[in-house]
C-alpha positions, 0 to 999 in steps of 0.5 A: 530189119538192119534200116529199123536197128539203125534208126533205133540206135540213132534214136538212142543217142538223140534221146540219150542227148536229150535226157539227163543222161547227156550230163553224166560226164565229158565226154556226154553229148549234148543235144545238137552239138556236134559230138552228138551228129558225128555219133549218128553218123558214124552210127549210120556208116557203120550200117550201112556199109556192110549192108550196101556189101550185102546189097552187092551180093557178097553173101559172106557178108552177112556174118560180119553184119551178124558180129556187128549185130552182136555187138549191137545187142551188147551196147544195148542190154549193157545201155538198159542195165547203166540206165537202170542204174543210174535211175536207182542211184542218182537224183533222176527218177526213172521217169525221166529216163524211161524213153531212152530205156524202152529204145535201147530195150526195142533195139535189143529186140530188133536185132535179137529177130534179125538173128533170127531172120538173117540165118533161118534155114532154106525151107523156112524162108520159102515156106514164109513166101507161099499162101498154101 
Protein backbone atom coordinates (compact mmCIF):
# COMPACT_ATOMS: atom_id res chain seq x y z
CA UNK A 1 0.00 0.00 0.00
CA UNK A 2 2.77 2.53 0.81
CA UNK A 3 4.52 1.63 -3.04
CA UNK A 4 1.03 2.37 -4.79
CA UNK A 5 0.67 6.05 -2.45
CA UNK A 6 4.03 6.82 -3.45
CA UNK A 7 3.67 6.12 -7.19
CA UNK A 8 0.24 7.93 -7.09
CA UNK A 9 1.82 11.19 -5.40
CA UNK A 10 4.59 11.13 -8.09
CA UNK A 11 2.01 10.55 -10.45
CA UNK A 12 0.61 13.86 -9.24
CA UNK A 13 3.39 15.89 -9.68
CA UNK A 14 4.45 14.34 -13.40
CA UNK A 15 0.66 15.14 -14.63
CA UNK A 16 0.47 18.29 -12.51
CA UNK A 17 3.82 19.01 -14.86
CA UNK A 18 2.10 18.15 -17.52
CA UNK A 19 -1.28 20.39 -17.07
CA UNK A 20 -1.98 23.84 -17.33
CA UNK A 21 -1.17 23.64 -13.88
CA UNK A 22 2.55 23.81 -14.15
CA UNK A 23 2.06 27.73 -15.50
CA UNK A 24 0.16 29.01 -12.52
CA UNK A 25 3.44 30.42 -10.99
CA UNK A 26 7.45 30.55 -10.43
CA UNK A 27 7.84 28.36 -8.53
CA UNK A 28 5.54 25.67 -11.21
CA UNK A 29 7.30 22.79 -12.36
CA UNK A 30 7.87 22.46 -15.71
CA UNK A 31 7.47 18.71 -17.27
CA UNK A 32 11.04 17.17 -17.26
CA UNK A 33 12.83 20.16 -15.69
CA UNK A 34 14.79 19.69 -13.03
CA UNK A 35 12.40 21.00 -10.35
CA UNK A 36 10.23 18.64 -11.12
CA UNK A 37 12.71 15.25 -10.77
CA UNK A 38 14.08 16.67 -7.49
CA UNK A 39 10.24 16.73 -6.24
CA UNK A 40 9.78 13.11 -7.22
CA UNK A 41 12.73 12.27 -5.57
CA UNK A 42 12.46 13.71 -2.62
CA UNK A 43 8.85 12.46 -2.80
CA UNK A 44 10.33 8.88 -3.10
CA UNK A 45 12.88 9.26 -0.14
CA UNK A 46 10.67 10.68 1.84
CA UNK A 47 8.41 6.88 1.43
CA UNK A 48 10.82 5.04 1.29
CA UNK A 49 12.98 5.63 4.33
CA UNK A 50 10.36 5.06 6.91
CA UNK A 51 9.16 2.20 4.97
CA UNK A 52 12.90 0.38 4.82
CA UNK A 53 12.68 1.14 8.91
CA UNK A 54 9.48 -0.36 8.81
CA UNK A 55 11.15 -3.09 6.71
CA UNK A 56 13.97 -3.54 9.39
CA UNK A 57 11.33 -4.55 12.16
CA UNK A 58 11.00 -1.34 14.09
CA UNK A 59 7.23 -1.42 14.85
CA UNK A 60 7.12 1.92 16.12
CA UNK A 61 7.86 3.09 12.97
CA UNK A 62 4.53 2.43 11.74
CA UNK A 63 3.21 5.69 13.39
CA UNK A 64 5.70 8.26 12.02
CA UNK A 65 4.55 6.57 8.55
CA UNK A 66 1.08 7.11 9.69
CA UNK A 67 1.74 11.09 10.54
CA UNK A 68 3.23 11.06 6.99
CA UNK A 69 0.28 9.45 5.66
CA UNK A 70 -1.95 12.21 7.26
CA UNK A 71 0.04 14.82 5.81
CA UNK A 72 -0.31 12.80 2.55
CA UNK A 73 -4.19 12.81 2.85
CA UNK A 74 -3.86 16.86 3.42
CA UNK A 75 -1.77 17.62 0.30
CA UNK A 76 -3.99 15.61 -1.58
CA UNK A 77 -7.99 16.63 -0.70
CA UNK A 78 -6.17 20.26 -0.35
CA UNK A 79 -4.65 19.44 -4.16
CA UNK A 80 -8.30 18.35 -5.17
CA UNK A 81 -10.26 21.58 -3.73
CA UNK A 82 -7.15 24.09 -5.52
CA UNK A 83 -7.67 22.10 -8.83
CA UNK A 84 -11.18 22.44 -8.19
CA UNK A 85 -10.87 26.08 -8.06
CA UNK A 86 -8.82 26.71 -10.34
CA UNK A 87 -10.80 25.14 -13.05
CA UNK A 88 -13.87 27.53 -11.86
CA UNK A 89 -12.06 30.47 -11.77
CA UNK A 90 -9.40 30.71 -14.69
CA UNK A 91 -9.50 30.42 -18.36
CA UNK A 92 -8.86 26.39 -18.15
CA UNK A 93 -11.78 24.04 -18.46
CA UNK A 94 -11.92 21.15 -15.89
CA UNK A 95 -11.36 19.03 -18.70
CA UNK A 96 -7.91 19.74 -18.94
CA UNK A 97 -7.46 19.11 -15.35
CA UNK A 98 -9.39 16.20 -14.74
CA UNK A 99 -6.69 13.72 -14.81
CA UNK A 100 -4.64 15.23 -12.18
CA UNK A 101 -7.84 15.58 -9.99
CA UNK A 102 -8.93 11.72 -10.13
CA UNK A 103 -4.89 11.02 -9.15
CA UNK A 104 -4.93 13.37 -6.41
CA UNK A 105 -8.66 11.97 -5.32
CA UNK A 106 -7.16 8.02 -5.78
CA UNK A 107 -4.20 8.92 -3.47
CA UNK A 108 -6.29 10.47 -1.04
CA UNK A 109 -8.19 7.03 -1.11
CA UNK A 110 -5.29 5.12 -1.03
CA UNK A 111 -3.91 6.39 2.01
CA UNK A 112 -7.44 6.59 3.63
CA UNK A 113 -7.20 2.38 3.43
CA UNK A 114 -3.79 2.39 4.56
CA UNK A 115 -5.07 3.78 7.75
CA UNK A 116 -7.21 1.29 7.82
CA UNK A 117 -4.99 -1.45 7.12
CA UNK A 118 -1.85 -0.45 9.00
CA UNK A 119 -4.00 -0.30 12.40
CA UNK A 120 -6.73 -3.13 12.10
CA UNK A 121 -6.62 -5.13 15.17
CA UNK A 122 -4.77 -8.48 15.82
CA UNK A 123 -8.01 -10.78 15.27
CA UNK A 124 -8.93 -8.99 12.11
CA UNK A 125 -5.84 -9.49 10.28
CA UNK A 126 -5.50 -13.30 11.07
CA UNK A 127 -9.22 -13.48 10.28
CA UNK A 128 -8.27 -12.02 6.69
CA UNK A 129 -5.60 -14.98 6.23
CA UNK A 130 -7.70 -18.24 6.77
CA UNK A 131 -10.19 -19.82 4.04
CA UNK A 132 -12.72 -21.10 6.58
Amino acid sequence: MTTISAFLFCAVIVAASLSPLAGTGAAANQFNSAGMWSAVGMILVLYFIPFLVYMLGVDAMRYVMAVLCGFGLLIHLSSAGFILMFSFFSDHLLSEVIFVFGISLAAAAVNVIWFVAAFRSGAEKTSVNTLT
